[in-house]
C-alpha positions as CSV (number, residue, x, y, z in Angstrom):
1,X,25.2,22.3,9.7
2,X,25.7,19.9,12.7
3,X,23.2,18.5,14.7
4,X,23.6,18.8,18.6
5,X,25.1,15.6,18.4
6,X,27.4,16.7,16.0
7,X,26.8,13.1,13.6
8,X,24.3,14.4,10.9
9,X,24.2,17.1,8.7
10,X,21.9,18.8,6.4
11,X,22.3,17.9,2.9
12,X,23.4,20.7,0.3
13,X,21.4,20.6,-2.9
14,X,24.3,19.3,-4.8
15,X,23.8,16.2,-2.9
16,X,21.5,12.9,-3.8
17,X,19.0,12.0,-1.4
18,X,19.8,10.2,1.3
19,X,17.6,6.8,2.6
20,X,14.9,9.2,4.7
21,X,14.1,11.3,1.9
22,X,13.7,8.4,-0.9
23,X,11.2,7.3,1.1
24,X,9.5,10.2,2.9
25,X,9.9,12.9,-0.3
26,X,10.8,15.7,2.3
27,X,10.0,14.7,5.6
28,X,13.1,14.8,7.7
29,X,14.7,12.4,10.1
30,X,13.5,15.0,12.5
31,X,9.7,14.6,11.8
32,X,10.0,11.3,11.4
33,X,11.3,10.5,15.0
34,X,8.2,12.8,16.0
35,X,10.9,15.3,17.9
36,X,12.3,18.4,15.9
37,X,14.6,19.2,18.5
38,X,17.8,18.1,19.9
39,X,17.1,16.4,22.6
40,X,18.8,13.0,24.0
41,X,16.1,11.1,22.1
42,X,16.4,12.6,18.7
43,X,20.2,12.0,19.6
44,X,19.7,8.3,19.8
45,X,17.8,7.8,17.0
46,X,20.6,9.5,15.1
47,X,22.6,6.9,16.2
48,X,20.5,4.2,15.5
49,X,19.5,5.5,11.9
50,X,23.3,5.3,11.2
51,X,23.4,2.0,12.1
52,X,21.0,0.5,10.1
53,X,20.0,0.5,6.4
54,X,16.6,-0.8,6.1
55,X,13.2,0.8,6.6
56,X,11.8,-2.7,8.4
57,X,15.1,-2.1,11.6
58,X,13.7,1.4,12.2
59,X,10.5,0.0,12.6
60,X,11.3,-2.5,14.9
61,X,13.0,0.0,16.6
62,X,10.1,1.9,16.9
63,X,12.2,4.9,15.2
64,X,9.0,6.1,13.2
65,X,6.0,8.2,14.0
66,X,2.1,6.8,14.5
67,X,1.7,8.9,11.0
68,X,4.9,7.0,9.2
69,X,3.5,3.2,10.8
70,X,0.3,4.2,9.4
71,X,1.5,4.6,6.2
72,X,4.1,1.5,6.4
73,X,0.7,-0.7,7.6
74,X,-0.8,0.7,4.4
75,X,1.9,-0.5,2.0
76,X,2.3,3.3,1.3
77,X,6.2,3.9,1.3
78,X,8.0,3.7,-1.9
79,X,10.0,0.6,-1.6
80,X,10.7,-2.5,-3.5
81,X,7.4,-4.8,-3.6
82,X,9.7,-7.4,-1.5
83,X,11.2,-5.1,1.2
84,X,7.4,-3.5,2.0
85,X,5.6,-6.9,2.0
86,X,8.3,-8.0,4.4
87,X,7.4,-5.0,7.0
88,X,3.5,-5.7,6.3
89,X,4.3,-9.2,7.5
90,X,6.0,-7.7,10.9
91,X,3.4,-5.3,11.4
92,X,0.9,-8.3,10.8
93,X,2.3,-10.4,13.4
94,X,4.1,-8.1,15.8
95,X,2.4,-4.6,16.3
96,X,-1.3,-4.8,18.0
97,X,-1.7,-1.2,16.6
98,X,-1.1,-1.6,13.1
99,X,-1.2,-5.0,12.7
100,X,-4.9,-5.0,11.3
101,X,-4.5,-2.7,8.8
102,X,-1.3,-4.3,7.5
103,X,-3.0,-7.6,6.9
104,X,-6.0,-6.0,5.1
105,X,-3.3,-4.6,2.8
106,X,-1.5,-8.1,2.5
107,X,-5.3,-9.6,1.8
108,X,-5.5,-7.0,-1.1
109,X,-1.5,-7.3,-2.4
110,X,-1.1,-7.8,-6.2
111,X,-1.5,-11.4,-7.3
112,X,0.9,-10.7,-9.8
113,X,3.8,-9.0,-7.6
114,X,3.0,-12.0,-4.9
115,X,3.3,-14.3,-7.0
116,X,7.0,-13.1,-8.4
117,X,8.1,-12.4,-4.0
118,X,6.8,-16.5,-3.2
119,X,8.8,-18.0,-6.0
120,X,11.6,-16.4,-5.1
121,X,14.1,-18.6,-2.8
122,X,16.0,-15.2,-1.3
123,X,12.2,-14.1,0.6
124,X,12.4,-14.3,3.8
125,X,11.2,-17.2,5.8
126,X,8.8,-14.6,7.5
127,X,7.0,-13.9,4.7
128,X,6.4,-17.0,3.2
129,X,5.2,-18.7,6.8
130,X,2.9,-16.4,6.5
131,X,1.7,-16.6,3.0
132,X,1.6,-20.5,4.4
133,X,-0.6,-19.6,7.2
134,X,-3.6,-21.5,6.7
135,X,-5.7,-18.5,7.5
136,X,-3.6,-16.5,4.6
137,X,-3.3,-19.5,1.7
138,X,-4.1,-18.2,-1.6
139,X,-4.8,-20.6,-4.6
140,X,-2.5,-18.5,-7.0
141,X,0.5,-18.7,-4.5
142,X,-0.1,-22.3,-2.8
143,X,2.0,-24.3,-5.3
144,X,4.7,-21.8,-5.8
145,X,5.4,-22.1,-2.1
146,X,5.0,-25.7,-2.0
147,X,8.0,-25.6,-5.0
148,X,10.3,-23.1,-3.3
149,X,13.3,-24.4,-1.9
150,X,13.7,-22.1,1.2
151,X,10.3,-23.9,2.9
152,X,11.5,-26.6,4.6
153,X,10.0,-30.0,4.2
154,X,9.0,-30.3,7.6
155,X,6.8,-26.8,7.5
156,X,5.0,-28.6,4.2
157,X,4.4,-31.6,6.3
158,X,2.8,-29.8,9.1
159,X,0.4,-28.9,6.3
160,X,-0.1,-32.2,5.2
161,X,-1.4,-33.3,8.4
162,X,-3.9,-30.5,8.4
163,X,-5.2,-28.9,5.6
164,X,-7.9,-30.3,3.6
165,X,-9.8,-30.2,0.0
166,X,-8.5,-28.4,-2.8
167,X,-5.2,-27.2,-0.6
168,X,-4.2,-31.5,-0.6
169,X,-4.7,-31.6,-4.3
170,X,-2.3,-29.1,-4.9
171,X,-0.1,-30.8,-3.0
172,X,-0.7,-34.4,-4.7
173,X,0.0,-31.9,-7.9
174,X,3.5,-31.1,-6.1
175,X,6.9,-32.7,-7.8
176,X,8.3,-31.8,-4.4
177,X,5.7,-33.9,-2.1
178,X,5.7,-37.0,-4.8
179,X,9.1,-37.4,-4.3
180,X,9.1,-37.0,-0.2
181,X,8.3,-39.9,1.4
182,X,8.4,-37.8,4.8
183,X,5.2,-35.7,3.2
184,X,3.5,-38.5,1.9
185,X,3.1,-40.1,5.3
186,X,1.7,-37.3,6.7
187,X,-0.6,-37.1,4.1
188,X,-2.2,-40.9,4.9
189,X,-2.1,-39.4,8.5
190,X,-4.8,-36.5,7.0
191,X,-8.4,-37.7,8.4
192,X,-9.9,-35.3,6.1
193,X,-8.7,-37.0,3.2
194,X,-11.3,-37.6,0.0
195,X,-11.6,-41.1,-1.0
196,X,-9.4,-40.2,-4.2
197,X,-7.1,-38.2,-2.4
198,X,-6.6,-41.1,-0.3
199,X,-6.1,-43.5,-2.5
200,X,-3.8,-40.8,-5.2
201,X,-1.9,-41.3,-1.8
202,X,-1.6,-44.6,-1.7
203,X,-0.7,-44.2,-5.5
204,X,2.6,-42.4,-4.3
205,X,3.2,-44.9,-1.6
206,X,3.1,-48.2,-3.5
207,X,4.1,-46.9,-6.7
208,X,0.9,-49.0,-8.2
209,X,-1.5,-47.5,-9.6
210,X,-4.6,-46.5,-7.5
211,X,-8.1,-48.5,-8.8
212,X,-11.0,-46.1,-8.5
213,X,-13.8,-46.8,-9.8
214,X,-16.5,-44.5,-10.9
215,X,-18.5,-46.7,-8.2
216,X,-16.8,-45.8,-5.6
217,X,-16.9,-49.2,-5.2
218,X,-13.2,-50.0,-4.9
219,X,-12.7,-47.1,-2.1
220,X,-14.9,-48.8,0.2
221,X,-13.2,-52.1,0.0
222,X,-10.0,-50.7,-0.6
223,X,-7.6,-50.8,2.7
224,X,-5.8,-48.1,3.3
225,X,-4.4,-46.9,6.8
226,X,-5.9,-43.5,6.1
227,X,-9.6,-45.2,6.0
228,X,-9.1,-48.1,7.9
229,X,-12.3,-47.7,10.3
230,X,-14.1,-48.1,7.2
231,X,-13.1,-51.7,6.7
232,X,-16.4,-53.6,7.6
233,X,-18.2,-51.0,5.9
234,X,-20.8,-52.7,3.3
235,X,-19.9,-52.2,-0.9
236,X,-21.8,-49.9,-3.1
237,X,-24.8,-52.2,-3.9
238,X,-25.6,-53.4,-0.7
239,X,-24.8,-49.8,1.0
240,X,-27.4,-48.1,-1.8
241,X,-29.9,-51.4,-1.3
242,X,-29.8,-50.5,2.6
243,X,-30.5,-46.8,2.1
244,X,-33.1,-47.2,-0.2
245,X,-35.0,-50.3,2.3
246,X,-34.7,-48.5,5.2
247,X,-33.8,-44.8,5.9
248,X,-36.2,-43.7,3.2
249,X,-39.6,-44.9,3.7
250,X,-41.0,-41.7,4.0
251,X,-38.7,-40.2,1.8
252,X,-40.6,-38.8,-1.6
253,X,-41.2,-41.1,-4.2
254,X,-39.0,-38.9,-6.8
255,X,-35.7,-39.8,-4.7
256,X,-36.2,-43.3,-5.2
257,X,-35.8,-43.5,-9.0
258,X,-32.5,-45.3,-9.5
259,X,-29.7,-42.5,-10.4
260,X,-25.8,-43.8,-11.2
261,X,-24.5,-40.7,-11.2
262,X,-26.0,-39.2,-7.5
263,X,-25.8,-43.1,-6.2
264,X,-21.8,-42.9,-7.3
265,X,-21.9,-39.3,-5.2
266,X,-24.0,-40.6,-2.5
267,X,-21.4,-43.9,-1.9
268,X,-18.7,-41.8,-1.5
269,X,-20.3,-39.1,0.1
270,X,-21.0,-41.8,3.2
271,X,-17.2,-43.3,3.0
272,X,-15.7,-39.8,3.0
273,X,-17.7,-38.6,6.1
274,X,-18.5,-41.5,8.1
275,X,-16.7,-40.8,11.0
276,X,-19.0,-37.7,11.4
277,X,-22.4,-39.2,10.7
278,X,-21.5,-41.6,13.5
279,X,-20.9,-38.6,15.4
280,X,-24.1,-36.8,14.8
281,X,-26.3,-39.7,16.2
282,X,-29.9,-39.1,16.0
283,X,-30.4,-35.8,15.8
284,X,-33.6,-34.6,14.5
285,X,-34.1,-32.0,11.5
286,X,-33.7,-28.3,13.0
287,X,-33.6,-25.8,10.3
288,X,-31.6,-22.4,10.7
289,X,-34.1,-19.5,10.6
290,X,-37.0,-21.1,12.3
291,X,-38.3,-22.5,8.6
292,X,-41.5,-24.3,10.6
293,X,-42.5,-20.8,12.2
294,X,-42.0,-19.1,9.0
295,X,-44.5,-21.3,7.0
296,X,-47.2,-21.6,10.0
297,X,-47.3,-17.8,10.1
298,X,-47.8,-17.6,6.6
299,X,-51.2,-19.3,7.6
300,X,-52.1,-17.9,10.2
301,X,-51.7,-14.5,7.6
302,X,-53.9,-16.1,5.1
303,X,-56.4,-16.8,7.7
304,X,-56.9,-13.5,9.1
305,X,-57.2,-12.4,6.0
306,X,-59.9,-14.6,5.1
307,X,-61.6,-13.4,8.5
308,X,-61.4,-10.2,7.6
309,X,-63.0,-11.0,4.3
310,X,-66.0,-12.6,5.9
311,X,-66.4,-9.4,9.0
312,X,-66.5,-6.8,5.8
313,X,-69.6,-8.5,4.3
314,X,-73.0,-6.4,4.8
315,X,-75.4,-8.1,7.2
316,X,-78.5,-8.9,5.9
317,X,-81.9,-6.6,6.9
318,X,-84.1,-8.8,9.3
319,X,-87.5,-8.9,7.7
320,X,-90.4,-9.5,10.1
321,X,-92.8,-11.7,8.1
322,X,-89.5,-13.4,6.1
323,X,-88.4,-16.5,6.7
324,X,-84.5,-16.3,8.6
325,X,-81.9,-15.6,5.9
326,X,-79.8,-18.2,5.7
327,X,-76.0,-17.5,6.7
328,X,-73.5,-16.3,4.4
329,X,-70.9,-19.0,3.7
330,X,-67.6,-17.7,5.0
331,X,-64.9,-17.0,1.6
332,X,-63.1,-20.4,0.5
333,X,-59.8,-19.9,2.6
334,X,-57.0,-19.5,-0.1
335,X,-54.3,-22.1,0.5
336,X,-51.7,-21.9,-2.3
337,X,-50.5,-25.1,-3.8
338,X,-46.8,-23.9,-3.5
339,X,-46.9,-23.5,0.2
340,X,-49.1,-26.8,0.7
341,X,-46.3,-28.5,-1.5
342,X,-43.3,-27.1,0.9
343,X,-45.9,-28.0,4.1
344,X,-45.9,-31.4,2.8
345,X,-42.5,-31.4,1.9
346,X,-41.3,-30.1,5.6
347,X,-43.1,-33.1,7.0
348,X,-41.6,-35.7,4.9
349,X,-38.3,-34.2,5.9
350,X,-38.9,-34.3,9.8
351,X,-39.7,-37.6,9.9
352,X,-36.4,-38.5,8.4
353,X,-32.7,-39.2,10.3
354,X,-29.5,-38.4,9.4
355,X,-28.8,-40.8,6.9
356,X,-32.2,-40.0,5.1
357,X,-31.7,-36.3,4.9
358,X,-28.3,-37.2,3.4
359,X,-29.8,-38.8,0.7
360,X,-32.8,-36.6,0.1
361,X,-30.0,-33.8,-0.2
362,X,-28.1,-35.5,-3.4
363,X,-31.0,-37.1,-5.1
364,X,-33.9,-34.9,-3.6
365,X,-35.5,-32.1,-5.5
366,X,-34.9,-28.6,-6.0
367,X,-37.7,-27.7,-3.2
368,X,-36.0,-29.8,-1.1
369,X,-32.5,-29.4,-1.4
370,X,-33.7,-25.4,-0.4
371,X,-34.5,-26.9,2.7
372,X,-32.6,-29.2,3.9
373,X,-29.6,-26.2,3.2
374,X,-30.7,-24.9,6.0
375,X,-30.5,-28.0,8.4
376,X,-28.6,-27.1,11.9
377,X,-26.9,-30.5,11.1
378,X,-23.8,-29.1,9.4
379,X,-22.9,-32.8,7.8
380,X,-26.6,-32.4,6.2
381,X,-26.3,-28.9,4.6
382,X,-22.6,-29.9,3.1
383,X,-24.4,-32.6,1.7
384,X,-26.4,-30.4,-0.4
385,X,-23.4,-28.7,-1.8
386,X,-21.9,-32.3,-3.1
387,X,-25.6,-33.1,-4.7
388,X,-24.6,-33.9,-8.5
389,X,-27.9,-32.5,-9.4
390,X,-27.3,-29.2,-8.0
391,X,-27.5,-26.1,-10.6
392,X,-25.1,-22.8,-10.0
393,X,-28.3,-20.5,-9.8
394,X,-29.0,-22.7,-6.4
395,X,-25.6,-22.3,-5.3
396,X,-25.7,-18.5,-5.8
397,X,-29.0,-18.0,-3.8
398,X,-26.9,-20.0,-1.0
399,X,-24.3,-17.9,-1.5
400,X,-26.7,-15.1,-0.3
401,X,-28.4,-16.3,2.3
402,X,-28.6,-15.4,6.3
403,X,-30.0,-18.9,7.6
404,X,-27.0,-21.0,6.7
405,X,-25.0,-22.2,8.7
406,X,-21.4,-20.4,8.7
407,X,-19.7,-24.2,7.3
408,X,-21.9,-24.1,4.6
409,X,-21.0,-20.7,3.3
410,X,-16.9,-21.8,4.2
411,X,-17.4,-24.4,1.8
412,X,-18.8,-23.0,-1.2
413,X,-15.7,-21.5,-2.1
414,X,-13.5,-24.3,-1.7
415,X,-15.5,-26.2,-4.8
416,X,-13.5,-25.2,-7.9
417,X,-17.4,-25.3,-10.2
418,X,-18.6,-22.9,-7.8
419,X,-15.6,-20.3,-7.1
420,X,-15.5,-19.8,-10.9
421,X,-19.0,-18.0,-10.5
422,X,-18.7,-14.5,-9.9
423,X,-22.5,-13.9,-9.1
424,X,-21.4,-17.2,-6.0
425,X,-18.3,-14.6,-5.2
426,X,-19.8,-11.5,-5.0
427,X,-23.0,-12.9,-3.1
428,X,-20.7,-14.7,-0.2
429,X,-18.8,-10.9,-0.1
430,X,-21.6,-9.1,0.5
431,X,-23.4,-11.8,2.4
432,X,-23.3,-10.5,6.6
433,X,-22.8,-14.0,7.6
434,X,-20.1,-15.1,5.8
435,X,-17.1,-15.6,7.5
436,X,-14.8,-12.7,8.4
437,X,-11.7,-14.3,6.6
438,X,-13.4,-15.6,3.8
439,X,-14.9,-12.5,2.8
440,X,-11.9,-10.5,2.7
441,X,-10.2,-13.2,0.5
442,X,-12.8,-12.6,-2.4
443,X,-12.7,-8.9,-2.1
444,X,-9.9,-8.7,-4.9
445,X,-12.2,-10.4,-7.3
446,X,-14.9,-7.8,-7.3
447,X,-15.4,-5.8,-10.4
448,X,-14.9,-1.8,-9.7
449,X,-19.0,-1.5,-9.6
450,X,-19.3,-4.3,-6.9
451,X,-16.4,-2.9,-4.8
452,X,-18.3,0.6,-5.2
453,X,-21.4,-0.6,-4.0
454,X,-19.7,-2.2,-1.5
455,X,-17.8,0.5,0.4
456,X,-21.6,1.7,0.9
457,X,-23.1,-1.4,2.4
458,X,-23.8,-0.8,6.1
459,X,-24.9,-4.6,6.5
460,X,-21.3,-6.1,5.8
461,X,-18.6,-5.4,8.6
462,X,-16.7,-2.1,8.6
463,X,-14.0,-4.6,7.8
464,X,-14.9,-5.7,4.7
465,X,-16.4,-2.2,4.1
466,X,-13.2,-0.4,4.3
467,X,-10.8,-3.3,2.3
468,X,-13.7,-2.5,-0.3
469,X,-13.1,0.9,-0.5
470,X,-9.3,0.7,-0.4
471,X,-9.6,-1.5,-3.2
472,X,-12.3,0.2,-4.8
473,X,-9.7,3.7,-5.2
474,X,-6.7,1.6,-6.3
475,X,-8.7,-0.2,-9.1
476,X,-10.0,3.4,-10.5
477,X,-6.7,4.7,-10.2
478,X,-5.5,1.9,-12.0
479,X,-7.9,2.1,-15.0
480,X,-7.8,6.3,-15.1
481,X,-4.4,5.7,-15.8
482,X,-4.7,3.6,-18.7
């Protein structure tokens, strides 16, 4: 039978499916143009199915229902892994509507199936730009992208110039960037560069090979245009001599025991980041979470309870021909020696600068590095994180905590030693304050308990709440079917 445009006609049961009903099962053209009739609407879209012969034209065509985009945005429709992540990527950039749902799916794609879609030179540019997005980089497909041939050079050195930590030594890991010249200046042109990035960079450059020392002491001296404001900067000895004489004369007496391996870290800690210690100036410790008014109520507790202590003693009769009783002493207030430690550890702390926090945090104490993770000074807390002497149970209380500042919890992941820990992955998920983006790159890591547990949590972001669920019901059906 003939339409009222007289172009389509019903299929007999004899027939194969046609394109619609491959992907829809039994939903007609009809439904999915959202009009059942004949009208000059369903007419055109006749016409423009004809046309075409892929799912991503009728969407752009706006062809499909709000029920059909819902389940494109949802990676729903059954088509090749390549074809749907290509509309996910539309809908992710194009379509307000749908566009947040189709990058929570992309977030939660199959590292496997990604993986084999990035490697691939016939993908289209579309998709991999946005697998190269530096808000979408995933670890897994970083170096397959930098390796295929359909990114252009030029896109790669846009990234050079930009990104930073473990991102730049994937790309130093890169056949294709060692052998471009065009990447590798770009690279010396990255202010964010390490001191053995920089000089792996210079490694490329020269075609010499780069002298680092475990002192460090060859990256300060060393010249390179990426560090050159770092020239007149004093070497290891005298920079640890100057540190130790005079930023830290309040500092505690356990920091000042001689330590190769956090003096190495500390040295290369001030090269890598002295541009933004210079920046900071003066500014005074101010920990996140109102640390000082934390402890000081804890006092004030213990005192009133002490006071009420002393108000529920009986008063003693008054005797006439007695002598005056003599008072009753008031109870011992009850100061314990852990919070008279951290009171005398806060004080030490305040009295230091920049530079002396700095060092406290990579030689300091357990006690203290807990503190001093909380500094409103972002260059301070990341300074905890590069401490040699920190332990992963540490990192995975930071990983949990609410008075951090939001760089501190964006850096833990991008530390290879502390990604590996799942207890540091699951904590930053369900942590409220971490970062939107990084959250919902860790999701797919969760076991099927954690993303259970998850899809309940009303203190996370309906967000992350949701791509936990979703994830949740795809990893069950994935095991029941096993």
């Amino acid at each position: 039978m003939k339409s009222c445009c007289g172009e389509i006609q019903n299929h007999s049961r004899s027939e194969p499916p046609t394109y619609d009903q491959h992907i829809f099962g039994n939903v007609t053209l009809a439904e999915i143009s959202g009009n059942s009739g004949c009208g000059a609407r369903f007419c055109t879209v006749q016409k423009i199915y004809l046309a075409m012969s892929r799912m991503l034209d009728l969407i752009r065509a706006n062809a499909l229902s709000s029920h059909h985009m819902m389940s494109a945005s949802k990676g729903a429709l059954r088509l090749p892994a390549g074809e749907m992540v290509e509309i996910l990527v539309y809908l992710a950039e194009h379509n307000k509507i749908f566009g947040a749902n189709a990058r929570f799916t992309l977030a939660a794609w199959d590292e496997a199936s990604a993986i084999t879609i990035v490697a691939d030179p016939a993908t289209p540019k579309e998709v991999l730009n946005y697998w190269l997005d530096s808000r979408n980089l995933r670890s897994a497909l970083f170096p397959l992208l930098l390796e295929n041939q359909s990114v252009p050079l030029t896109k790669i050195a846009e990234l050079a110039s930009t990104l930073k930590g473990e991102w730049i030594d994937f790309m130093l890991d890169s056949p294709r960037v060692r052998k471009s010249r065009q990447i590798q200046n770009d690279l010396v042109s990255n202010k964010d560069l390490t001191g053995v990035q920089a000089a792996r960079v210079q490694e490329l450059i020269t075609g010499k090979p780069a002298q680092v020392e475990a002192s460090v002491a060859a990256e300060v001296a060393q010249e390179t245009p990426a560090h050159s404001e770092h020239r007149n900067m004093p070497g290891r000895a005298e920079m640890i001599a100057d540190l130790s004489g005079t930023t830290l004369g309040s500092a505690p007496a356990s920091t000042a025991d001689s330590d190769p391996e956090a003096d190495t870290a500390l040295v290369a800690f001030f090269v890598e980041h002295a541009a933004e210690i210079a920046a900071e100036g003066e500014k005074p410790f101010q920990p996140i979470g109102g640390i000082h008014d934390e402890f000081h109520d804890e006092a004030d507790v213990q005192t009133k309870v002490a006071a009420a202590a002393a108000s529920a003693s009986p008063a003693p009769a008054l005797i006439p021909s007695a002598a005056p009783a003599p008072k009753p002493a008031l109870p011992k207030r009850l100061v314990n020696p852990e919070d008279e430690k951290r009171g005398s550890v806060l004080q030490k702390i305040s009295k230091l600068d920049i530079k002396g926090r700095i060092q406290l945090a990579m030689k300091g104490t357990k006690e203290e590095r807990a503190i001093l993770v909380r500094d409103g000074t972002k260059i301070v807390a990341l300074a905890v994180l590069d401490s040699p002497k920190i332990s992963d149970g540490e990192v995975e209380k930071f990983a949990s905590q609410r008075n951090v500042l939001e760089a501190l919890l964006r850096a833990i992941p991008l530390k290879r030693r502390f990604i590996k820990n799942y207890a540091v992955v699951r904590n930053l998920v369900f942590n409220p304050r971490t970062p939107l983006d990084i959250g919902l790159g860790l999701i797919k890591n969760l076991l099927v308990q954690d993303l259970r547990n998850l899809s309940g949590n009303k203190e996370v972001s309906d967000t992350v709440r949701k791509l936990g669920l979703r994830m949740f019901k795809q990893k069950s059906e994935a095991a029941n079917k096993k």
